[in-house]
TIGUGU-352264 format. One record per residue (C-alpha): residue in one letter; x, y, z. Coordinates in steps of 0.2 Angstrom, whole numbers, padded with zeros to 4 digits, always signed. Last residue first. Layout:
BEGIN
AXYZ ...
This chain:
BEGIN
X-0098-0006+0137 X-0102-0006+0154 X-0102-0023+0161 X-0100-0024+0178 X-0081-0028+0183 X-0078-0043+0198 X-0064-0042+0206 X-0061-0054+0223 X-0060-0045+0241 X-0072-0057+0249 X-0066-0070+0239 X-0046-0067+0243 X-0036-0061+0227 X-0026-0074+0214 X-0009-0068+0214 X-0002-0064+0197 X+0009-0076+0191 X+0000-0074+0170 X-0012-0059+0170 X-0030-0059+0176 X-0042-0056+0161 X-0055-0044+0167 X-0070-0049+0178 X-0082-0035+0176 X-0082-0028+0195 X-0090-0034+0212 X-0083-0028+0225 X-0088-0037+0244 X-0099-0030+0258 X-0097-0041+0273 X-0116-0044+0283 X-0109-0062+0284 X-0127-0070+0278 X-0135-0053+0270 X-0120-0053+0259 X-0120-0034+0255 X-0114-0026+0238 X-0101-0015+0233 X-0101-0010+0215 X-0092-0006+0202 X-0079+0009+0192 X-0094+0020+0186 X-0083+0035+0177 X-0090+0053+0183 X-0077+0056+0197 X-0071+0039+0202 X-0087+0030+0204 X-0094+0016+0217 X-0112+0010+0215 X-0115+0003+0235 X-0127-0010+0241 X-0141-0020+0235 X-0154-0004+0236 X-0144+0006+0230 X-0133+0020+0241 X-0119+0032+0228 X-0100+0030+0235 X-0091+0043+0229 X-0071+0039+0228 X-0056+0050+0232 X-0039+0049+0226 X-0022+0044+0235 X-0023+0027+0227 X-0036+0025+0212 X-0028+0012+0202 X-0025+0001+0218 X-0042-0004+0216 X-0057-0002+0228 X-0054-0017+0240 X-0065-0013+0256 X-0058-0012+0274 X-0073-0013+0287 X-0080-0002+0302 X-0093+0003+0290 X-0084+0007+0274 X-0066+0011+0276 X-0057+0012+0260 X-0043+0000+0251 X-0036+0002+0236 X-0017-0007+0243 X-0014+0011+0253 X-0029+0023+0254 X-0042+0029+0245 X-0052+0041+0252 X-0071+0041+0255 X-0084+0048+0250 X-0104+0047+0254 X-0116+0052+0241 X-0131+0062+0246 X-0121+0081+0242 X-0118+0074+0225 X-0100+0072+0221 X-0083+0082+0219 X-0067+0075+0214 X-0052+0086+0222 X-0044+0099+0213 X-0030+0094+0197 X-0015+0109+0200 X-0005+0117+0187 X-0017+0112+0174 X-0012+0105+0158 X-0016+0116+0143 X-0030+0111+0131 X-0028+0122+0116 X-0018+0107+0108 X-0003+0111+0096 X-0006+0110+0080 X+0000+0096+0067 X-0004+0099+0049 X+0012+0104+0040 X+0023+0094+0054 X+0016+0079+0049 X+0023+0078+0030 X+0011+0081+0014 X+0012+0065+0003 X-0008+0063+0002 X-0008+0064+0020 X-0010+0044+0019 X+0007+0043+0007 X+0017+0051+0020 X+0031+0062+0019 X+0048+0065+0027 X+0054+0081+0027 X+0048+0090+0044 X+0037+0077+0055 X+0050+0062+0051 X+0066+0072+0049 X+0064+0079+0065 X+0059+0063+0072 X+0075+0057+0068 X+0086+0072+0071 X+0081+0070+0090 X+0084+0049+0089 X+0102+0052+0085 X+0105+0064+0098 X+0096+0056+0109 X+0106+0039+0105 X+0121+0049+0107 X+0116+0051+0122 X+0112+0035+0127 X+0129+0027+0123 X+0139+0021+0107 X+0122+0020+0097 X+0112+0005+0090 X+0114-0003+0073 X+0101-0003+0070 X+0090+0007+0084 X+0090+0023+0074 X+0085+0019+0056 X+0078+0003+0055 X+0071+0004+0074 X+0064+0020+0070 X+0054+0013+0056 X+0048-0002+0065 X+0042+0008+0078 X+0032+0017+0066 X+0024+0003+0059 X+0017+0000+0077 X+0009+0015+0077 X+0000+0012+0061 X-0005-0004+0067 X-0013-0001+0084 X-0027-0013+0082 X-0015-0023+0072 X-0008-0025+0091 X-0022-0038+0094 X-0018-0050+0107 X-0029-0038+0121 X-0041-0029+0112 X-0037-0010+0111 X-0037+0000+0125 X-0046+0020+0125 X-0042+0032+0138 X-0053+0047+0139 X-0042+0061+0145 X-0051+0074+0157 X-0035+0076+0168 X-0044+0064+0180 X-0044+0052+0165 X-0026+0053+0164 X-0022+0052+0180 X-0032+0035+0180 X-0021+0028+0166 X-0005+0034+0176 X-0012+0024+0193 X-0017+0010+0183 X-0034+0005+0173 X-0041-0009+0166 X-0057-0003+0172 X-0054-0010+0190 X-0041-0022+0190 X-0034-0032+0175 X-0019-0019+0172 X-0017-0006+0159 X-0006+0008+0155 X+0010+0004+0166 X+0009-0008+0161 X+0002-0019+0147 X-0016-0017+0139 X-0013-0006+0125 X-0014+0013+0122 X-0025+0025+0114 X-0028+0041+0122 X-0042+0053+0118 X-0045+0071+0117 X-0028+0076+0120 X-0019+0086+0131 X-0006+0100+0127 X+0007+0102+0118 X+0023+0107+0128 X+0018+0104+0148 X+0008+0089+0140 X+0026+0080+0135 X+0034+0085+0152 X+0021+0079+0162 X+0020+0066+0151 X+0037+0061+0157 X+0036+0064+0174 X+0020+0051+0174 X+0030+0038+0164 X+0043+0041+0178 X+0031+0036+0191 X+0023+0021+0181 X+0039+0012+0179 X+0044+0005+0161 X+0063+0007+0164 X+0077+0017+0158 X+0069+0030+0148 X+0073+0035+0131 X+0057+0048+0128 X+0051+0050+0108 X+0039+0065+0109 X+0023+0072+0098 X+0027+0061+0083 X+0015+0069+0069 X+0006+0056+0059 X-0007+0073+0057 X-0024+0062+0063 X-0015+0049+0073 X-0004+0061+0085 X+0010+0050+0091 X+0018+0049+0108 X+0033+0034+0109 X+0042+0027+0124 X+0059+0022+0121 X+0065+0009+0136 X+0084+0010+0134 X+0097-0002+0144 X+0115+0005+0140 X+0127-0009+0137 X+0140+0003+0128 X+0133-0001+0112 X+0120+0004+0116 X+0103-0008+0122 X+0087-0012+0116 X+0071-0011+0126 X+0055-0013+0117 X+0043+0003+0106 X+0034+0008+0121 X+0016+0013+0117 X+0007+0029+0115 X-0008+0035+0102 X-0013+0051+0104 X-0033+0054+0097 X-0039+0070+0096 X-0027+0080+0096 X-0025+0085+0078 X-0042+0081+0067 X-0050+0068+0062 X-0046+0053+0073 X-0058+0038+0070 X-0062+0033+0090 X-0063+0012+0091 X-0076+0002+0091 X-0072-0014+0096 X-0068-0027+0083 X-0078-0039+0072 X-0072-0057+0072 X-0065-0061+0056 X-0071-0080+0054 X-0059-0095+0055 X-0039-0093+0052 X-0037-0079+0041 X-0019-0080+0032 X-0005-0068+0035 X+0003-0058+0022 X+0019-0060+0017 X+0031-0043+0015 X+0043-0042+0003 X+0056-0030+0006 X+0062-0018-0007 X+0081-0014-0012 X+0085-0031-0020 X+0092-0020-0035 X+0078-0028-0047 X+0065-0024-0034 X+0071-0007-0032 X+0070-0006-0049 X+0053-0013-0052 X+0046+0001-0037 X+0054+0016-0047 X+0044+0012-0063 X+0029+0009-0052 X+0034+0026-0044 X+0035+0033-0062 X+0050+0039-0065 X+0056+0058-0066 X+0059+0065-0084 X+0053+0082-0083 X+0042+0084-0064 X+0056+0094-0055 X+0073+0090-0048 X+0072+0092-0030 X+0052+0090-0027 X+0050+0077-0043 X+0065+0068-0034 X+0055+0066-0014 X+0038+0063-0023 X+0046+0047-0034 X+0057+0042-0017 X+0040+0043-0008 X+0031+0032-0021 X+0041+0022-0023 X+0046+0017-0004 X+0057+0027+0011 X+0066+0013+0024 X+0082+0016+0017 X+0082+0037+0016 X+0098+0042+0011 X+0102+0025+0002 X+0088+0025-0008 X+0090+0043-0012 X+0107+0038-0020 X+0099+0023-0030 X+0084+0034-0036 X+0097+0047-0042 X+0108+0036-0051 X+0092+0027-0060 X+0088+0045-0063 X+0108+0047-0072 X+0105+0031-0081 X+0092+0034-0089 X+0075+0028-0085 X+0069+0013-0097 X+0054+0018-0109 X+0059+0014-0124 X+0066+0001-0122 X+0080-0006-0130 X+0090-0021-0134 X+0073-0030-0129 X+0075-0045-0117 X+0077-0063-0123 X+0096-0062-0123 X+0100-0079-0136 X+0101-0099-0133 X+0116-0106-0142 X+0112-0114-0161 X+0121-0100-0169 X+0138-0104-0165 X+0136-0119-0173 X+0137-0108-0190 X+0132-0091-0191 X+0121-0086-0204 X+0117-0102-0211 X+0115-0112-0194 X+0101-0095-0190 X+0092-0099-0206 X+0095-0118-0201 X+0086-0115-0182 X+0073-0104-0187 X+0066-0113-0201 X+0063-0128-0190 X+0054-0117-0175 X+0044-0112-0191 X+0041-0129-0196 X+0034-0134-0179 X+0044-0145-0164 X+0043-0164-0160 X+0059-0168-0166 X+0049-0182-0174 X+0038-0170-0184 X+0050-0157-0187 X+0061-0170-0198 X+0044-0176-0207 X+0041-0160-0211 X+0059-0155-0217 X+0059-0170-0228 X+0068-0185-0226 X+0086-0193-0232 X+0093-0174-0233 X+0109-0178-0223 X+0112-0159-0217 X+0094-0159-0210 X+0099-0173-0199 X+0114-0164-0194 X+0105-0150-0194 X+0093-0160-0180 X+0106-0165-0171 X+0115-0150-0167 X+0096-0144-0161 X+0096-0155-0148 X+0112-0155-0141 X+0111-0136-0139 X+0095-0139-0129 X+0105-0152-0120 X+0100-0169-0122 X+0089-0182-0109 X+0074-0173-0116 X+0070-0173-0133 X+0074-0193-0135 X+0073-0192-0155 
């Protein structure tokens, strides 16, 4: 019997009918159907009882489980899913056994099959390693509140009314807590500064600040650093850059911004102040209900304190070593050395550097942190910087030789 160019049904019609003729025996008739004697005593006991009918394929689930949710928490997972879109099993499963109790509740692996069955869950691919895993920077563990601040701009979006919104994100790594959310027009390094101002003014500075290595937080000059990442570290903030091309480096903070721009930013607002407004009960539901698995599903706000550190109402003058020579940075990072302009680094613009003598030159430092050196060409007699060359970004204009960035190598 050709098995398969028929239909299943097809199939099995044709061997009762050949069972119904009774020239062969029931063994042989399995044999050339190509199926077992208990397949064959299926089909006819299940002929006898009801007919052609019988032959059709059945429901191969259970009528019943016995542990299938009722209705009414199946009810409850779905309306919770739809409250809180972005929330998974396990939150949902701790956000129900809180408002109903623990009787009856699903298990979160229960919970994450239904959502699966709904087409409520996203499934995410992971990416495969190209070559060997190349170890990454040290990088500070945060273990207690303030420690380490993680900051970032999520990426412009616009209102509905055409509003262009830059939303720059604060977030305290060892609590999850989101210290500010500020929807600004433009990634400028001056109204960055008034924002942290602001930000600082309410909870303090930080031990640490990790950022990446776009502006306004980072630049290829000297350290990495820019006017606002060099304010920082005059405010006694270590500044801390992951690798460039590595925003994994980063990752929890960049799962946030996917989480804001799920529930804030999609669809986005009318106009910007509704998209404060929406925004503001956001990250108060974040810190204050929302809870997170890391924090064994305790929410931010019931660990976050506010940083002891207050930010000063004025920042004094760098002081060196009586034997080192100063000077003051003026417009474009130069300084007068000698009778000759020197490139220090833009970064450091309105601040004052010491100079410390070698014998090859000058070691130049912004307060305690060793930004290069200057050393003489015994030819020219012209005293060039020499810093740890960093990566120089894309259209930026290459710098003259005598002026050219080099970055010594200081870990």
């Amino acid at each position: 019997m050709p098995w398969k160019i028929e239909s299943e049904r097809q199939q099995r019609g044709r061997f009762i009918q050949e069972w119904l003729r009774r020239k062969m025996a029931l063994v042989e008739l399995c044999r050339r159907s190509r199926i077992s004697r208990k397949t064959g005593y299926k089909w006819i006991a299940r002929f006898k009882a009801e007919g052609p009918r019988g032959l059709a394929n059945r429901r191969r689930d259970a009528a019943r489980v016995h542990n299938r949710p009722a209705a009414v928490w199946l009810a409850r997972v779905r309306r919770w899913r739809v409250w809180h879109p972005c929330w998974g099993a396990r939150k949902l499963h701790w956000a129900l056994r809180r408002r109903y109790g623990p009787c009856g509740v699903p298990s979160p692996a229960a919970i994450g099959r239904w959502l699966k069955a709904w087409e409520l869950s996203r499934q995410r691919t992971r990416q495969r390693h190209r070559g060997p895993v190349i170890e990454r920077p040290s990088l500070t563990i945060a273990r207690r509140p303030n420690e380490v601040w993680s900051v970032d701009f999520k990426g412009w979006f616009r209102t509905t009314d055409g509003t262009k919104i830059e939303p720059l994100t604060v977030r305290d790594m060892a609590s999850r807590y989101i210290v500010a959310v500020e929807l600004m027009r433009a990634e400028s390094i001056r109204k960055t500064r008034q924002a942290f101002t602001r930000i600082f003014g309410v909870c303090g500075l930080p031990a640490v600040i990790r950022v990446d290595n776009g502006r306004p937080f980072g630049s290829s000059g000297a350290r990495g650093l820019t006017q606002l990442s060099a304010w920082w570290v005059k405010l006694g903030i270590r500044v801390e850059f992951i690798a460039p091309g590595r925003p994994d480096q980063n990752g929890a903070h960049e799962q946030m911004h996917r989480v804001y721009k799920a529930e804030t930013a999609t669809p986005p607002a009318p106009s910007w102040l509704a998209q404060k407004r929406r925004t503001n009960r956001w990250r108060h539901l974040y810190n204050h209900e929302r809870p997170h698995e890391a924090l064994a599903m305790q929410c931010p706000a019931q660990l976050y304190r506010k940083s002891r550190r207050k930010l000063p109402a004025r920042l004094p003058p760098w002081t060196y070593p009586p034997s080192w020579v100063t000077r003051l940075v003026k417009g474009k990072g130069m300084i007068a050395l000698q009778g000759q302009g020197r490139y220090v680094g833009e970064a450091f613009e309105r601040e004052r550097v010491g100079l410390k003598r070698t014998t090859c030159g000058w070691a130049v430092y912004f307060g305690p942190l060793f930004i290069g050196e200057l050393k003489a060409n015994e030819h020219t007699g012209i005293h060039a910087v020499w810093f740890r060359k960093g990566p120089r970004r894309r259209g930026a204009r290459k710098p003259k030789p005598s002026q050219a960035p080099r970055y010594p190598d200081t870990g």
